[in-house]
N, C-alpha and C positions, 0 to 999 in steps of 0.2 A: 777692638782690633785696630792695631794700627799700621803704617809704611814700616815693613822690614817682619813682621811676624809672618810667621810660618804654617798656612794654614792646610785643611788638607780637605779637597772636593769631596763631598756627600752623595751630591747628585746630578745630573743632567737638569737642565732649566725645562719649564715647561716652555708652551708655544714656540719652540724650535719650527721652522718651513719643514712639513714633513716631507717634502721633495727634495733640500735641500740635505743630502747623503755626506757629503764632504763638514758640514759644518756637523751634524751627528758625531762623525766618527771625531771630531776635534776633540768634541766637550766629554764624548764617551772614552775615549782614553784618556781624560784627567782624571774621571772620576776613580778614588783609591790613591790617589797618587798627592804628595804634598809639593806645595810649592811656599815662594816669600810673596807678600804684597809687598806691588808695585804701586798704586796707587787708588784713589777714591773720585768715583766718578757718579757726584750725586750720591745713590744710597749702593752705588753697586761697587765690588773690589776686583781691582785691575791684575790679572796675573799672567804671566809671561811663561807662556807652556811649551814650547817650540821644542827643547830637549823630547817632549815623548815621541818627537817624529824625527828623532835624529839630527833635529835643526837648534841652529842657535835658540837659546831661550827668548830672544826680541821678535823671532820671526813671526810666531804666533800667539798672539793674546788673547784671555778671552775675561768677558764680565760676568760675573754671577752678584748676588743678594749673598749678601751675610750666610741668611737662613740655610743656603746650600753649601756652607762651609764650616769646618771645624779647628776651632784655635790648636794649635799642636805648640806651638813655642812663641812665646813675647818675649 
């Protein structure tokens, strides 16, 4: 995987704050949906999801592991 490939969310991460509702619903409407990497942070990839709430793609980003993602286009 590298900057600019097109990959598509698997899964929700584990250990999410199970109090914390708002960051759920973030990572829970990526999942199904593809996006481009934005960057590499350590072992985790940077993605800019803000379009599935209607918002610019910078407003919201979130990190997942490789493992909860799937290559769609390089």
């Amino acid at each position: 995987m590298n900057i600019g490939d097109m990959v598509r969310v698997e899964r929700v991460p584990d250990g999410l704050p199970p109090d914390d509702k708002h960051l759920a619903a973030l990572f829970q409407g990526c999942v199904g949906r593809t996006f481009p990497i934005i960057n590499f942070d350590g072992d985790l990839v940077e993605l800019h999801v803000g379009e599935v709430f209607g918002k610019p793609a910078k407003q919201h980003q979130i990190w997942l592991a490789p493992s909860q993602l799937t290559l769609i286009e390089a």
